[in-house]
C-alpha positions as CSV (number, residue, x, y, z in Angstrom):
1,X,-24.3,14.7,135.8
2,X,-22.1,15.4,133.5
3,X,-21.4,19.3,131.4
4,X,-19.4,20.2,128.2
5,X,-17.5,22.8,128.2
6,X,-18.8,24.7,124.8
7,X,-17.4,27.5,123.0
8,X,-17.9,31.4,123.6
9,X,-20.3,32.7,121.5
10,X,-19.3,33.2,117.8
11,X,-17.9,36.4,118.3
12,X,-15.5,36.0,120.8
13,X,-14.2,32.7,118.7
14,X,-12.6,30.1,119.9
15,X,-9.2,30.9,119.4
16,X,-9.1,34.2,121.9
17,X,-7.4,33.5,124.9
18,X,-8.5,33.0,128.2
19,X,-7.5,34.0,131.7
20,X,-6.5,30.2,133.3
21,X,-8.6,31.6,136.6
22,X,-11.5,32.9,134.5
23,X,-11.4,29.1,132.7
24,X,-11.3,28.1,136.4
25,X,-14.3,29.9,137.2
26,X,-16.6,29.2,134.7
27,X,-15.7,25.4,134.4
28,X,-16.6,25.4,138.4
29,X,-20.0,27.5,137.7
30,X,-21.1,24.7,135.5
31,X,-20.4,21.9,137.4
32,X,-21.5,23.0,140.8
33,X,-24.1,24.7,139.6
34,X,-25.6,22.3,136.6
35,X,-29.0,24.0,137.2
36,X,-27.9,27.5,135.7
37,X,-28.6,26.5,132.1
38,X,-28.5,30.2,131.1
39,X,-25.2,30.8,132.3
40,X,-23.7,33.5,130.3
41,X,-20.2,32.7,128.5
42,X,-20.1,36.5,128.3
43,X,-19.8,37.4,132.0
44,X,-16.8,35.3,131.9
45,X,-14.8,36.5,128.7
46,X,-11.7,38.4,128.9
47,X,-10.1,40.5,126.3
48,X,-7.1,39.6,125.4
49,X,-5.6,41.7,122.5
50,X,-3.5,39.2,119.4
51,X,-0.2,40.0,119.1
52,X,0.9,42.1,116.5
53,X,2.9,39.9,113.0
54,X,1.0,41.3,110.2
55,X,1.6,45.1,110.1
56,X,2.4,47.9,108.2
57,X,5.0,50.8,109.0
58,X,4.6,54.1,107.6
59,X,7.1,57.4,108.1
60,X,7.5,60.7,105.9
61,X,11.5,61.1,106.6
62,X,13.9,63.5,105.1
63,X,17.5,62.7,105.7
64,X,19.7,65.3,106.6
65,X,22.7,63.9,104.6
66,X,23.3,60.5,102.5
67,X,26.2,59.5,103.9
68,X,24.8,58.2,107.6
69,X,24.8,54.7,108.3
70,X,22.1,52.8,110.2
71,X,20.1,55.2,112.0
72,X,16.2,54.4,111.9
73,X,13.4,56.5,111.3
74,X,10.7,54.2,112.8
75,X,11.4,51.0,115.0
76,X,9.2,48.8,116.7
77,X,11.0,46.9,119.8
78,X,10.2,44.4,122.6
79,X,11.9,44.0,125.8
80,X,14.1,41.2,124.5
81,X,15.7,43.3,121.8
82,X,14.0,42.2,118.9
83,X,12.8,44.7,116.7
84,X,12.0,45.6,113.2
85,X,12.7,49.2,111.6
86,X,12.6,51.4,108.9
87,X,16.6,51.6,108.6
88,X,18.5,54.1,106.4
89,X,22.4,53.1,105.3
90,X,22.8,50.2,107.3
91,X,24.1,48.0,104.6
92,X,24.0,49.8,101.7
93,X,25.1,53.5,101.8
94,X,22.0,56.2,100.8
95,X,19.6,53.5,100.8
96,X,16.4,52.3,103.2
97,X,15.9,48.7,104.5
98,X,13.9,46.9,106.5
99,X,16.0,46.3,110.1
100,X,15.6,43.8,112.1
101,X,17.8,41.9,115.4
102,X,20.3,39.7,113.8
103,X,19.2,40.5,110.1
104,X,16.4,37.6,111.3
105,X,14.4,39.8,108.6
106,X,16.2,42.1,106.7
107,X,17.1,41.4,102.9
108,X,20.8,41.7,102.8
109,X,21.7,41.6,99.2
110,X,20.8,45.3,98.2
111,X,22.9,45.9,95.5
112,X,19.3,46.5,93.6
113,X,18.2,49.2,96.0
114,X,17.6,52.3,94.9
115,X,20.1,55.2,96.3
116,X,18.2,58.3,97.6
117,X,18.7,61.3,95.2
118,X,21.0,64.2,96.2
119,X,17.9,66.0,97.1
120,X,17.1,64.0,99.9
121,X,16.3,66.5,102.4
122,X,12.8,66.3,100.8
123,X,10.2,64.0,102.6
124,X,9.9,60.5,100.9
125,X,7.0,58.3,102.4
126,X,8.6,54.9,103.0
127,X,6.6,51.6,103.8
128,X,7.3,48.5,105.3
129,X,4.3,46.2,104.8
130,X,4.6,42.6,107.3
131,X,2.3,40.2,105.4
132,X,3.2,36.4,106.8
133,X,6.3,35.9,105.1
134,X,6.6,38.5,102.9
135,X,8.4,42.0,103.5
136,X,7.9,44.5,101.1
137,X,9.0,48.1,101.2
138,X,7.4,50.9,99.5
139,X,9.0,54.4,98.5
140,X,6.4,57.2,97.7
141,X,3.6,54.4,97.1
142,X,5.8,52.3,94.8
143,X,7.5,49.1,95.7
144,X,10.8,49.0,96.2
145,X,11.9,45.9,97.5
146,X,10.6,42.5,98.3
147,X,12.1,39.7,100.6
148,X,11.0,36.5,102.1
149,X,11.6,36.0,105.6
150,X,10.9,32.3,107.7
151,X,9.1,34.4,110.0
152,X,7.2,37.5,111.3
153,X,8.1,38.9,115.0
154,X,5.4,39.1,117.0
155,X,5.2,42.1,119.5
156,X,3.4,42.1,122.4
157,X,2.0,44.5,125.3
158,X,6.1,44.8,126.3
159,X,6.4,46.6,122.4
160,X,7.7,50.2,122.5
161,X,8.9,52.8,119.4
162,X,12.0,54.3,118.9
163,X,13.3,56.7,116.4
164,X,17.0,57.6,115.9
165,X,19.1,54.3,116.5
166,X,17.6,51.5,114.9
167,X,17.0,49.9,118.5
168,X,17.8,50.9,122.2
169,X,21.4,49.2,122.0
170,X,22.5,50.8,119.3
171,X,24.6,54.1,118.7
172,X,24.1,54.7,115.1
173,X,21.9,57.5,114.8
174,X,19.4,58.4,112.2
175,X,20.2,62.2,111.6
176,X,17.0,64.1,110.1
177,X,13.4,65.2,109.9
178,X,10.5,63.0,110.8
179,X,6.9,64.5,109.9
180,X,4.3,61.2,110.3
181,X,5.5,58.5,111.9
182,X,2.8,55.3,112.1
183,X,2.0,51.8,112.3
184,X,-0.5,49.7,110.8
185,X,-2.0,45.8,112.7
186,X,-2.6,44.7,109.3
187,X,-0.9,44.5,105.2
188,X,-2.2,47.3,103.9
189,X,-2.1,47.2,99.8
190,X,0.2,49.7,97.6
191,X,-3.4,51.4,96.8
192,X,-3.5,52.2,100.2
193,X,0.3,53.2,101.0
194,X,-0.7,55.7,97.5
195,X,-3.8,57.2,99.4
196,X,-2.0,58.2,102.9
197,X,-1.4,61.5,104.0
198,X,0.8,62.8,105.8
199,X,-0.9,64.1,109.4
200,X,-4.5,62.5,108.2
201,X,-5.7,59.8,109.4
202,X,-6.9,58.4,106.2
203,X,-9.5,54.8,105.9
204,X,-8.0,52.5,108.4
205,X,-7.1,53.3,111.9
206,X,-3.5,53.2,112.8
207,X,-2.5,51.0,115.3
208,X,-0.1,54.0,116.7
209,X,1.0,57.3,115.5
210,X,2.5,60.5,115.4
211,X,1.6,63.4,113.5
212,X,4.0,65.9,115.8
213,X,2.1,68.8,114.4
214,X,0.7,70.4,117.2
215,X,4.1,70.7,119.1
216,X,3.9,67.7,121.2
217,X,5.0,63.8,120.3
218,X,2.0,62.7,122.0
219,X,0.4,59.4,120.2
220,X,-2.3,60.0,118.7
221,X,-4.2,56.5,119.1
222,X,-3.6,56.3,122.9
223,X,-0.8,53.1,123.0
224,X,1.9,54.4,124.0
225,X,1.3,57.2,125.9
226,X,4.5,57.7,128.0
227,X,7.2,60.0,125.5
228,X,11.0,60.7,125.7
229,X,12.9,63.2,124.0
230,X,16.9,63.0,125.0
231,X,19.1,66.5,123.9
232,X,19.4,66.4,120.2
233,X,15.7,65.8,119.6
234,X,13.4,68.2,119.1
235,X,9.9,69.4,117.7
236,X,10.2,71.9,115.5
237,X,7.8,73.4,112.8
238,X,5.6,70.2,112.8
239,X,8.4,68.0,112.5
240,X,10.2,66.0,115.0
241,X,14.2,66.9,114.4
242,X,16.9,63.9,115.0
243,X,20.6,65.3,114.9
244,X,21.7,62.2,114.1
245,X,24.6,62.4,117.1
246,X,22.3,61.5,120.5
247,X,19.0,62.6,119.6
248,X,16.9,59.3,120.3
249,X,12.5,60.0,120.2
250,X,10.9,57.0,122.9
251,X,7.4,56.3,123.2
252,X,6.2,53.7,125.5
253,X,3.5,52.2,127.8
254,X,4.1,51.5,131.3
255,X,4.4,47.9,130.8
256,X,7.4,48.3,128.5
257,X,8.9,51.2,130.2
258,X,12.0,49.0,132.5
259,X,14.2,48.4,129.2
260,X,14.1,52.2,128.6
261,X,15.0,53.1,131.7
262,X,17.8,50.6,131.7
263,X,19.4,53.0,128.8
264,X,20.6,55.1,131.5
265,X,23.0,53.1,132.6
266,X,24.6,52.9,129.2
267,X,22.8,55.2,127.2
268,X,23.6,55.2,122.9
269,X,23.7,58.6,122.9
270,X,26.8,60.7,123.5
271,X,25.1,63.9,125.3
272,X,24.3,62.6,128.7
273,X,20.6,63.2,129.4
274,X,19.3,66.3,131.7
275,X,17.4,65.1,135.1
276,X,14.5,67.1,133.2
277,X,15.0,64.8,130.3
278,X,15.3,61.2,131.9
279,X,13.4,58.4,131.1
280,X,11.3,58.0,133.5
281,X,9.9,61.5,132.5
282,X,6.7,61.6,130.2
């Protein structure tokens, strides 16, 4: 007698991936077992969270001085070293872009970019929204430049976030004040870039974030709960202070932990780290 292998229920979907042993399991239930008719595709699902393309990232960052170059305020890595980031004077001097390995997605004609105004030790909120192939970046609610882009990185569970160089490998140092420092799975619109607040929460739940005000860089939605501070970064008044010459901000899971602790054999910064201060410290 022969079974067909249906779908899981409509809420699971076809599309979410499957364990190849739980697959293994349940195809064997049904055929050795033809009788159990009410076999439940439920027992057998597993979770399996998407990885992350679409996405928004959010920080309120005041740069200590406008002539630094390349130093990032927010960057999303994966253990193969690519990354995307909110970058400030890469490029163009005094001006934010959106980094990324290789320039694979980073607009490189910014001749149109904005400067930052003398006054930049003020906090600016600056958005990168990931919408299939489309990057646009937001400063204070308002866009400020749009790009095309073949296509988005996707991060998996091996993701971690950095803030100070614009990824692990790099010495250029991003020297400054971070107060909110967040990510967003999904494209969220200029209306609501306009409505966030700095250390709220506001109507959609961040996929990660920091709010440093209560002392500690602890992340607040539970990802990335292992944190590394190396000398020159610090949490002061609600902030998270970068000097901009080997301070370097980690937060990581477990799983993406072994290219951190790899820096330590040839760290970015210039300030060795204390023993109290290693990497494989929380």
């Amino acid at each position: 007698m022969s079974q067909t292998l249906t779908c899981l229920p409509p809420r699971h979907g076809c599309s979410k991936a499957l364990d190849s042993l739980t697959v293994i399991v349940f195809v064997l239930a049904i055929v050795c077992f033809p009788s159990l008719s009410c076999l439940n595709a439920d027992a057998f699902a597993v979770t399996v969270e998407p990885k992350l393309t679409d996405k928004t990232m959010v920080v309120w960052a005041a740069p200590a001085n406008l002539t630094q170059r390349g130093g990032s305020a927010l960057t999303l890595e994966d253990s193969a070293a690519r990354f995307d980031a909110i970058v400030f004077g890469e490029i163009a001097p005094a001006r934010w872009m959106a980094g990324s390995d290789a320039y694979r997605r980073t607009d490189r004609q910014q001749s149109e970019y904005l400067p930052e105004p003398s006054n930049a030790a003020r906090f600016v909120q600056i958005a990168i929204v990931y919408s299939g192939n489309t990057v646009t970046m937001y400063r204070d609610g308002q866009v400020y430049a749009s790009h095309a882009i073949e296509e988005p990185q996707a991060f998996g569970d091996d993701s971690f976030v950095v803030i100070g160089p614009r990824h692990v490998a790099k010495q250029e140092m991003f020297a400054g004040r971070i107060q909110d420092a967040r990510i967003y799975a999904a494209a969220l619109s200029k209306e609501q870039l306009q409505e966030l607040k700095p250390d709220q929460p506001g109507t959609e739940a961040p996929w990660a974030w920091w709010t440093f005000e209560d002392g500690t860089a602890t992340e607040q939605a539970g990802r990335f709960p292992e944190v590394t501070l190396t000398p020159g970064a610090s949490i002061e008044g609600g902030t998270l202070r970068l000097d901009g010459s080997g301070g370097l901000f980690a937060s990581r899971t477990a799983a993406s932990n072994q290219r951190l602790v790899a820096l330590q054999n040839n760290p970015p910064w210039t300030v060795p780290p204390s023993p109290e201060m290693s990497l494989n410290s929380t």
